[in-house]
LOLO-506146 format. One record per residue (C-alpha): residue number from 1; x, y, z. Coordinates in Angstrom, 1 decimal. Layout:
N
@num:NUM&X:X&Y:Y&Z:Z
...
END
This chain:
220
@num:1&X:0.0&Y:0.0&Z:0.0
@num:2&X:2.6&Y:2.0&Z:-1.1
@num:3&X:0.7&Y:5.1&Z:-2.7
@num:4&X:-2.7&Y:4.6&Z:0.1
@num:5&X:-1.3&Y:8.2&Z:1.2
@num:6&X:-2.3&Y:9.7&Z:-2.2
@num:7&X:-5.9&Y:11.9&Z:-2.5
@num:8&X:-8.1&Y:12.2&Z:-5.5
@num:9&X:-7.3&Y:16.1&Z:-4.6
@num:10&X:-3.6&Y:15.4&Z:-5.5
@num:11&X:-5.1&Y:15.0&Z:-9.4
@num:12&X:-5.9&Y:17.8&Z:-11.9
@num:13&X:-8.5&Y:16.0&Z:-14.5
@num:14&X:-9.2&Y:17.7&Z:-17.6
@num:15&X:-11.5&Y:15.1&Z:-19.9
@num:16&X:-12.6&Y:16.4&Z:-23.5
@num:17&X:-11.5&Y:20.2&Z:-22.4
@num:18&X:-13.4&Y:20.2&Z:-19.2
@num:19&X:-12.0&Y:19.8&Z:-15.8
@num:20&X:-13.8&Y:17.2&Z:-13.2
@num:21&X:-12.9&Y:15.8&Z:-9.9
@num:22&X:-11.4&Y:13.1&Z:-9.4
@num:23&X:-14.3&Y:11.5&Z:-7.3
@num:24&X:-16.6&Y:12.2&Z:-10.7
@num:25&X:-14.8&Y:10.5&Z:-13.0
@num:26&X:-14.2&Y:7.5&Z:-10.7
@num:27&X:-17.2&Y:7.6&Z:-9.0
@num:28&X:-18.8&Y:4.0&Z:-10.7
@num:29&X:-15.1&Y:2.5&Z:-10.0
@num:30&X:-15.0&Y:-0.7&Z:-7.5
@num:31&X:-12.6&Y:-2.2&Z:-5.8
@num:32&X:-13.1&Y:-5.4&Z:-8.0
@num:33&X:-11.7&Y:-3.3&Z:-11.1
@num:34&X:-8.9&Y:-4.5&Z:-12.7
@num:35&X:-6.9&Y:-2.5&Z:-14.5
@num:36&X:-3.6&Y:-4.3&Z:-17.0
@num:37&X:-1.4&Y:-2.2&Z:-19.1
@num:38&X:0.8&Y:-3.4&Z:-21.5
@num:39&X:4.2&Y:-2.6&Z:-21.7
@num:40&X:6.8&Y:-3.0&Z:-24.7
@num:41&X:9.7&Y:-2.9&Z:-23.1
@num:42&X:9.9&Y:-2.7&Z:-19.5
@num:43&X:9.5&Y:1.3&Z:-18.4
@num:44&X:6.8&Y:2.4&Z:-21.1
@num:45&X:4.1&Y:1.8&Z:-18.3
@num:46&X:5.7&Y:5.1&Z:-16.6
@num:47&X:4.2&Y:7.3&Z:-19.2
@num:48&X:0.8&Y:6.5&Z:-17.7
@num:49&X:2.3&Y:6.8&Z:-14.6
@num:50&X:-0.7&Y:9.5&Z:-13.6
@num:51&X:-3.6&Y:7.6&Z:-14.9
@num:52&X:-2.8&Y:4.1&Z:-13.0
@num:53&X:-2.0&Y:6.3&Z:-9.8
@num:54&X:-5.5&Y:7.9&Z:-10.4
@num:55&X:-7.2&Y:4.4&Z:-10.8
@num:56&X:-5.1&Y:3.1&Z:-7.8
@num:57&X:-6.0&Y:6.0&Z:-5.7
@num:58&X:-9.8&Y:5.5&Z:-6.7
@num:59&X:-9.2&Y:1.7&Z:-5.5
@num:60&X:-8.2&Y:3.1&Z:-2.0
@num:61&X:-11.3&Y:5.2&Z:-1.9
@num:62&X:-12.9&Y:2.3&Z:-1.9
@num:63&X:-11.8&Y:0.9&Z:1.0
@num:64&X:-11.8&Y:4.6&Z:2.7
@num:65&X:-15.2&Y:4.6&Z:2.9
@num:66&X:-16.0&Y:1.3&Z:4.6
@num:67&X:-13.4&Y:2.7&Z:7.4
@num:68&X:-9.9&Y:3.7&Z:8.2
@num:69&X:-8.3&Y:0.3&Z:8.4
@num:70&X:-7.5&Y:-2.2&Z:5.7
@num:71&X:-4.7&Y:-4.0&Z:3.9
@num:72&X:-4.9&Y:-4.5&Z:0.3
@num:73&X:-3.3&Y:-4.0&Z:-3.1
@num:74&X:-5.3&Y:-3.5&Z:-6.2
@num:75&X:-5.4&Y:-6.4&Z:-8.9
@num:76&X:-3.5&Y:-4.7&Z:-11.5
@num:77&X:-1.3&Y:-5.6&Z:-13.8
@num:78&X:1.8&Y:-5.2&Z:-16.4
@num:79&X:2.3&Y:-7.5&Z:-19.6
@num:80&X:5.6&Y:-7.1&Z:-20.5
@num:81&X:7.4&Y:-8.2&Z:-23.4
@num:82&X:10.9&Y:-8.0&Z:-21.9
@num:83&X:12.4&Y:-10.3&Z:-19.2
@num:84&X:13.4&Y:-9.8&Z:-16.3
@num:85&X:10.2&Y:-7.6&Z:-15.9
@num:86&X:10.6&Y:-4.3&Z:-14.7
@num:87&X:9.0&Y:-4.2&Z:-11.0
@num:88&X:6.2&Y:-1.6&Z:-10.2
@num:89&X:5.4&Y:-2.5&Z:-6.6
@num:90&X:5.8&Y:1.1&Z:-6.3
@num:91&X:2.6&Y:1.8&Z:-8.2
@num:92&X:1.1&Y:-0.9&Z:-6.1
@num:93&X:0.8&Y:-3.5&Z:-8.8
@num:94&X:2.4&Y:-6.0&Z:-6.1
@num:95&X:2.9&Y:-8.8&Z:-5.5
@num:96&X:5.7&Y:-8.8&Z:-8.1
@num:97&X:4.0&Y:-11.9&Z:-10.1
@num:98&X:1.3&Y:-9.0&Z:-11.5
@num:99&X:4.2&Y:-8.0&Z:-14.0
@num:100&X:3.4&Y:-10.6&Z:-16.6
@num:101&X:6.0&Y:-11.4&Z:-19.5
@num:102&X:4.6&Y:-12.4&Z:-22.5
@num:103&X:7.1&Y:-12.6&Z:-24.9
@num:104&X:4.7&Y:-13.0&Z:-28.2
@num:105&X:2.7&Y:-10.3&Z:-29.9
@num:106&X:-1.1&Y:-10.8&Z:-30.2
@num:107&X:-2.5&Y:-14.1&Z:-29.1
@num:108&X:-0.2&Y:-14.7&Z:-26.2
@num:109&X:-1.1&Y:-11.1&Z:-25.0
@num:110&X:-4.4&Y:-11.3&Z:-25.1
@num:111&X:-4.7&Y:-14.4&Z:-23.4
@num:112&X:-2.7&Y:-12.9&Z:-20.3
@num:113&X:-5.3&Y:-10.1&Z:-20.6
@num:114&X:-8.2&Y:-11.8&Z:-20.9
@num:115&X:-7.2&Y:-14.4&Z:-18.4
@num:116&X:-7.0&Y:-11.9&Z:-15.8
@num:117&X:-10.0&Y:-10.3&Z:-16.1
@num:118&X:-9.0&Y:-6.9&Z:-17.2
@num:119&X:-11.3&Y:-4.0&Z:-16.8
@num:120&X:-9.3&Y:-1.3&Z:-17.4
@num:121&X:-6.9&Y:-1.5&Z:-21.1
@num:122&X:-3.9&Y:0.7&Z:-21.4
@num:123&X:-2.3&Y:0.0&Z:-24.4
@num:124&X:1.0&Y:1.9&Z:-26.2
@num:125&X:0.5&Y:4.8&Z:-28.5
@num:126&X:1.7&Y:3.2&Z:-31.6
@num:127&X:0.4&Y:2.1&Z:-35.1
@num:128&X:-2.2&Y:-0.1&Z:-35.4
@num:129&X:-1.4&Y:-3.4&Z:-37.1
@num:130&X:-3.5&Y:-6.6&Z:-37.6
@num:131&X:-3.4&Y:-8.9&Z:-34.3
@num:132&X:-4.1&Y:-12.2&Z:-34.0
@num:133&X:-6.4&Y:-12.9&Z:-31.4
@num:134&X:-8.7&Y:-15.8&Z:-30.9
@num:135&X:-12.3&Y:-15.7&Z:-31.0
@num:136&X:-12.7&Y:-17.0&Z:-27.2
@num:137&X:-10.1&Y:-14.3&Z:-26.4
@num:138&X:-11.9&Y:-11.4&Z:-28.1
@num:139&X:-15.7&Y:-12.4&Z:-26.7
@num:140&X:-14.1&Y:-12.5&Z:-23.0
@num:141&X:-12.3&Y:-9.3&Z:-23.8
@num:142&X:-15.2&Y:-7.8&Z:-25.1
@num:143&X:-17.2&Y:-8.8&Z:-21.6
@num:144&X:-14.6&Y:-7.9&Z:-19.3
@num:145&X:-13.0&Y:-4.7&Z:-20.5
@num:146&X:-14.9&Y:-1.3&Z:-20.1
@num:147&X:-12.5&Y:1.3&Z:-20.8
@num:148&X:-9.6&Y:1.2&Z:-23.3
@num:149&X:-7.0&Y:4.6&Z:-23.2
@num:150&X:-3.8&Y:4.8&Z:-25.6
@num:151&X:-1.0&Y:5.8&Z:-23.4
@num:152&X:2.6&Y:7.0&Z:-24.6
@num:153&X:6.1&Y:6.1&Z:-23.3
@num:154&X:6.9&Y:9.8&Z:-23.1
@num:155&X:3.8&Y:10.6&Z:-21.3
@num:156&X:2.3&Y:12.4&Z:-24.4
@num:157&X:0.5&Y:11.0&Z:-26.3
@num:158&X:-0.1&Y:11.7&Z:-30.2
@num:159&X:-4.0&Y:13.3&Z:-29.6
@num:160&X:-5.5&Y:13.2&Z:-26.0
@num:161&X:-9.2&Y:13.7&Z:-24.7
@num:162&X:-7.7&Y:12.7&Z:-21.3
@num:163&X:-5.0&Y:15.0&Z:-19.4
@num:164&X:-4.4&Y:14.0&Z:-15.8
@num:165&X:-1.5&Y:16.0&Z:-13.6
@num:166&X:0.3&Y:15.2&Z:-10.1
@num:167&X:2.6&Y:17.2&Z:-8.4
@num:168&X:6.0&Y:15.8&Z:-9.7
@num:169&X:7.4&Y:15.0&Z:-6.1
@num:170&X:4.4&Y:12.7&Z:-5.1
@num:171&X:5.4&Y:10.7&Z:-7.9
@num:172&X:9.0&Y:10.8&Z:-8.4
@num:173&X:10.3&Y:7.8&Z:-6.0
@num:174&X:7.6&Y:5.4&Z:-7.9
@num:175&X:9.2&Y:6.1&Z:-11.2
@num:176&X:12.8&Y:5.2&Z:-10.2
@num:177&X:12.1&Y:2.6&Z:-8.2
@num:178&X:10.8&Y:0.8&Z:-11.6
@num:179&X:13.8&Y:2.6&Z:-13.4
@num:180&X:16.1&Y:1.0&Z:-10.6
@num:181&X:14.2&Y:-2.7&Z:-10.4
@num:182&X:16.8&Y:-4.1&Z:-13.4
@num:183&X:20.3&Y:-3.8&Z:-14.2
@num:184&X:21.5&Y:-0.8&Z:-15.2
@num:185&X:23.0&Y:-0.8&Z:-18.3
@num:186&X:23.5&Y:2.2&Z:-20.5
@num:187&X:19.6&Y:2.0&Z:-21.7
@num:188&X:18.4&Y:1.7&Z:-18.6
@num:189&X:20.5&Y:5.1&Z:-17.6
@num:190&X:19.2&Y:6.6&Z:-20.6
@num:191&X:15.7&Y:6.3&Z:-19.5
@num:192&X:16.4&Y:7.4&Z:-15.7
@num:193&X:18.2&Y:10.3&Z:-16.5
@num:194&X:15.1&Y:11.3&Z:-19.1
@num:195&X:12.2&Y:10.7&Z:-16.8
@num:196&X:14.9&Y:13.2&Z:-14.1
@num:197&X:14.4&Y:15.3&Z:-16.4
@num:198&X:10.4&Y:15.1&Z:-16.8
@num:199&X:10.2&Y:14.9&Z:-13.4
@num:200&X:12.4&Y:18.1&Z:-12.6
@num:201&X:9.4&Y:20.6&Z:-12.9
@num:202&X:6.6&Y:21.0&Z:-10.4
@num:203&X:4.2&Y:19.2&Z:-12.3
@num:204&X:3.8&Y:15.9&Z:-14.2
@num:205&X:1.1&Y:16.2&Z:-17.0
@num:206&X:0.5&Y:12.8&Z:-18.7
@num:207&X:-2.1&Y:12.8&Z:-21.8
@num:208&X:-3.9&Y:9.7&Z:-22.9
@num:209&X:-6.4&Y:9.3&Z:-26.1
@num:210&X:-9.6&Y:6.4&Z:-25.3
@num:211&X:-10.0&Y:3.8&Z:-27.5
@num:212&X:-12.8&Y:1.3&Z:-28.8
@num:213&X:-12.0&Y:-2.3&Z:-28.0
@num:214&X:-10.7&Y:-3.4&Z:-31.4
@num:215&X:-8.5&Y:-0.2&Z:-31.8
@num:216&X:-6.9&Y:-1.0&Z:-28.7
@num:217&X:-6.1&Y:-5.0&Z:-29.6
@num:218&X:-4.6&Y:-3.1&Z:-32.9
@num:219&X:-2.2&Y:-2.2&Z:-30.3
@num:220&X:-1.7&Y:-5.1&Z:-28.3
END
């Protein structure tokens, strides 16, 4: 319960133009949603670094209101195609078996998704390109996930309709413990000293564009 500390109030949520609250546009959110995000490499998933501490934060609200004492960690996820997986316990997606690798595009992928019961679908910002996925994959996708969002890797994302900000030092230690959770060869110092550098200003702003089902498998 590593981010429990964190307040809808520490979120600025501007959807299509218009700012909301962070209680209104997580208000029919349960504690049963499951959110996955899928994850090229092994750091992408910090580019939506603001949106899964939004959805995590919500998770907590759930629990807030019931009373002030609880232990719990939401059942989210990372599919990773990389291995050893990058680990973001910090973004309480823990324990550290809910960072997935799945090596192989398409099928594989969507069988991890689909076989965790994914609610939530955070998918990179890239071209879409034919995916194979089975039919028993894509009917209990098509169940199970409600809300689709193309994130980038940068934290911009190529058009947005979602823009959701956190003051940069609430979220800096999560970001480089993931950064710091592998070896760190010359990429991987690459990457920390960029996301230093986003994380230098006062605020992290993080823009995400939602997608229909089969746009986001395109992406899978």
């Amino acid at each position: 319960m590593h981010s429990s500390s964190l307040r809808g109030t520490d979120f600025k949520i501007t959807q299509n133009g218009k700012a909301i609250p962070h209680a209104d546009l997580f208000s029919s959110f349960q504690d049963t949603g499951r959110l996955g995000i899928v994850v090229p490499g092994r750091f992408e998933g910090i580019g939506a670094m603001t949106l899964i501490m939004a959805y995590v934060t919500a998770f907590y609200d759930r629990y807030r209101e019931r009373g002030p004492e609880f232990y719990a960690y939401p059942d989210f996820f990372t599919f990773q195609r990389e291995a050893p997986c990058a680990d973001y316990c910090m973004f309480d997606i823990w324990p550290y078996h809910k960072n997935v690798h799945v090596p192989g595009v398409g099928q594989q992928t969507s069988e991890a998704i689909a076989g965790r019961g994914v609610n939530v679908l955070l998918v990179p910002d890239t071209d879409p390109r034919e995916v194979e996925v089975s039919p028993v994959e894509r009917e209990s996708l098509r169940r199970n996930v409600q809300h689709c969002f193309a994130y980038s890797a940068s934290g911009t994302a190529a058009s947005s309709d979602l823009v959701v900000e956190c003051q940069s030092e609430l979220l800096r230690r999560y970001a480089l413990s993931v950064l710091g959770s592998v070896p760190a060869d010359d990429s991987v110092l690459e990457e920390r000293r960029q996301w230093e550098a986003r994380l230098a200003g006062e605020t992290l702003r993080q823009t995400f564009r939602k997608l229909d089902l089969e746009d986001a498998l395109r992406r899978i």
